[in-house]
N, C-alpha and C positions, 0 to 999 in steps of 0.2 A: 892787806885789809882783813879785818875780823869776820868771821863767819857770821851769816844773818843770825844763828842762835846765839852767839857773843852780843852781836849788835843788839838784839833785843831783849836781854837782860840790863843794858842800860837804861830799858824803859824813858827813851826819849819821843820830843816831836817831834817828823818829818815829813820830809815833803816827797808825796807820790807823782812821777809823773806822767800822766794820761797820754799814751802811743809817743813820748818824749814830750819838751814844750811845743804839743801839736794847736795852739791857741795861735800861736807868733812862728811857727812853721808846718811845714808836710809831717802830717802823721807818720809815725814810724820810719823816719828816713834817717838815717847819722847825723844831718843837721838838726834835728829836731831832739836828738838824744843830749848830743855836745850843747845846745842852749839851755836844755836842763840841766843838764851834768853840772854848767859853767856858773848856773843860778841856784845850787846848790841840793837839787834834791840830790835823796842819798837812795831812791829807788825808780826805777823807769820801768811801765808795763809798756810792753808790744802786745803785737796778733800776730800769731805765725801761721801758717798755712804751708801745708808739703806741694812739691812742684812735683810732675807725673814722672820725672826720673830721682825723687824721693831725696831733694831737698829742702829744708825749712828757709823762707824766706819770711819778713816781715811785711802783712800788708792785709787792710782790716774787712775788704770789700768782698762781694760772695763773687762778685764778677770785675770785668776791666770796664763798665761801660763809661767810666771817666777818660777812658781810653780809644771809646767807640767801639770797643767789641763786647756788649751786652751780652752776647748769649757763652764768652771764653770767662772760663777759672782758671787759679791758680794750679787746680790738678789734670787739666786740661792741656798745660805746655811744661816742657822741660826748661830746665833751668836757663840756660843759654838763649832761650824764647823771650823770658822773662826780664831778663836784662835786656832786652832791647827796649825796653820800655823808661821814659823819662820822663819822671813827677819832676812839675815845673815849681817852682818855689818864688810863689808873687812875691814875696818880699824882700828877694836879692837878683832876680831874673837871671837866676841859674837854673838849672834843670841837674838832677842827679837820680842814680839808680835805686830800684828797688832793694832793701838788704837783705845778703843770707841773716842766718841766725849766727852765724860764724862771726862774720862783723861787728855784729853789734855786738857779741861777748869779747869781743878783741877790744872794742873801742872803751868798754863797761869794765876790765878786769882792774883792779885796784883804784877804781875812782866811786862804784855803785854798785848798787844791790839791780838784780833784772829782776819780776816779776810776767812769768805766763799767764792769759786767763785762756784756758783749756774749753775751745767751743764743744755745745755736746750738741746733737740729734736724740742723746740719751737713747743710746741703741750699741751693739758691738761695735760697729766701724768706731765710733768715739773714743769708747775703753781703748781700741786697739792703737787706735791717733795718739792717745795718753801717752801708751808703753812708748808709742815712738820717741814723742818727745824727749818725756825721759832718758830714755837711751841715750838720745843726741846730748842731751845736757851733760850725760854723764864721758862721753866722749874729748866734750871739752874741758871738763875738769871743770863746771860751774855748780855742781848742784848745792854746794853748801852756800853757794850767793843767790842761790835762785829762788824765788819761792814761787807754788803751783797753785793758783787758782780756779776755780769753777761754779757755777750755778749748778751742776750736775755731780749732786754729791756721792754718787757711784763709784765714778771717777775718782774722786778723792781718796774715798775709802779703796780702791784696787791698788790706788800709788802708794799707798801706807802699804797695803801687802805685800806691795811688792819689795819696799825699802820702808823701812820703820822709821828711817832717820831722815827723811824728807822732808822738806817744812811746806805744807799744804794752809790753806786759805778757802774757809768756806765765805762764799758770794753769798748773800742773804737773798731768799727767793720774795719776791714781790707780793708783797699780800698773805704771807707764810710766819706765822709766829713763832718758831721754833726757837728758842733762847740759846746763846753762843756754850753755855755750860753743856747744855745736852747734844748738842753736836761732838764739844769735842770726849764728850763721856764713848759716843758711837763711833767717830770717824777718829778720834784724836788731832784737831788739829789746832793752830798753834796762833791762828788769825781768823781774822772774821771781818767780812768790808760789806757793808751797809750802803743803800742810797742817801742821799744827803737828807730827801723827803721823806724815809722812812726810820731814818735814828731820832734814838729819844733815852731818856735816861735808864730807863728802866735795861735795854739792849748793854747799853757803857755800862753802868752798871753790876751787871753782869756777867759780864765779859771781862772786866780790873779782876772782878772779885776771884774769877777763875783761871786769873794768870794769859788770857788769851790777849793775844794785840788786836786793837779795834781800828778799823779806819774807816772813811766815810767819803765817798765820792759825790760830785764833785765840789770844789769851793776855786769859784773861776770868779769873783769879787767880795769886796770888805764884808759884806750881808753875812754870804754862805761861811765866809771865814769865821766870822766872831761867833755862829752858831755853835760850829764845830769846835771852834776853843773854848766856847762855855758849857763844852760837854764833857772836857775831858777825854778826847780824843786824840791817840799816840798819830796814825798817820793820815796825812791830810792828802788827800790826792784831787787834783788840779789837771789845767789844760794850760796855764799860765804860773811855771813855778817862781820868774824873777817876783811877778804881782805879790806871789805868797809869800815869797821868802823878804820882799820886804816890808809886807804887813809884821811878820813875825819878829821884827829888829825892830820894829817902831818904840 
């Protein structure tokens, strides 16, 4: 598979998909990955979170109370804690495990691009959560498939310093005018994802003109879709990629 900076010199449209097809499955599960992979996006974000003997699982919630135990985290239990744990999947009355992040690059390696969005408190612990990640990306050999996102654009600019050749993703702050040129003039980065209610021409725009890739969260029916393709928008990111992907063939 081509590196995401290959991929994105062919300046095409794709399809992003939000914790996998978490619309038509369990967020962040391998089933949820494999129904997007299968409906053709060519990118899948998760939520990772470190387990208290420091490894990255997939899983988007601050606590388990879907689980009953409201007041336990993810850095609360060790990882073997944490597999014992079974998201049920009303749509095939299966149940299946929480993923490492190992997994899902196993399942993801010559079929898609992964995408992190890097939680911040916008404080040290977050920066230091960053290096991890990183690190672990780089352990598996994904970082040229991976791309780093965040609202916490510190973050960003520290993973730049730390690797120049990362491909970072600034989240557009809510209510924040900052134009995608002048971002990556500061942090250098290479994307920029917008809310679906807060893109407008002027954003796309701006962002073609400066070589950055734009995407737009979310387009989960025909509405939100035809918005986002009358904008000129490279990646489309969703909760339902088959919907998308066969708008996109129509």
């Amino acid at each position: 598979m081509k590196t995401l900076a290959e991929f994105a010199k062919e300046d095409k449209k794709f399809i992003v998909a939000h914790r996998g097809s978490s619309g038509t499955a369990p967020e962040n599960t391998i089933s949820a990955i494999k129904e997007a992979v299968e409906a053709g996006a060519m990118m899948v974000e998760v939520d990772i979170q470190l387990t208290k003997d420091n490894h990255f699982v997939a899983y988007h919630d601050e606590n388990f109370e879907k689980f009953g135990s409201k007041e336990t985290k993810v850095s609360d239990l060790d990882l073997s804690e944490i597999e014992n744990f079974n998201v049920e999947n009303l749509y095939t009355n299966q149940s299946e495990k929480i993923p490492r992040l190992s997994n899902i690059i196993q399942y993801l390696k010559d079929k898609a691009y992964l995408i992190l969005e890097i939680k911040s408190n916008f404080n040290k612990e977050s920066i230091e959560l960053a290096e991890k990640i990183y690190q672990s990306i780089q352990r598996f050999n994904f970082k040229d498939f991976t791309l780093f996102a965040s609202f916490d654009y510190n973050i960003l600019k520290h993973l730049k310093a730390i690797d120049n050749d990362i491909n970072i993703a600034a989240i557009k702050i809510p209510n924040q005018n900052t134009l995608p040129s002048v971002l990556k003039q500061h942090i250098s980065i290479g994307a920029f994802i917008c809310s679906i209610d807060e893109i407008n021409d002027e954003l796309v725009a701006d962002a073609n003109a400066s070589g950055i890739y734009i995407g737009a969260y979310s387009a989960d029916n025909e509405e939100q879709f035809n918005k986002i393709m009358n904008l000129d928008i490279k990646a489309i990111v969703t909760n339902y990629p088959k919907l998308i992907s066969d708008l996109m063939v129509k």
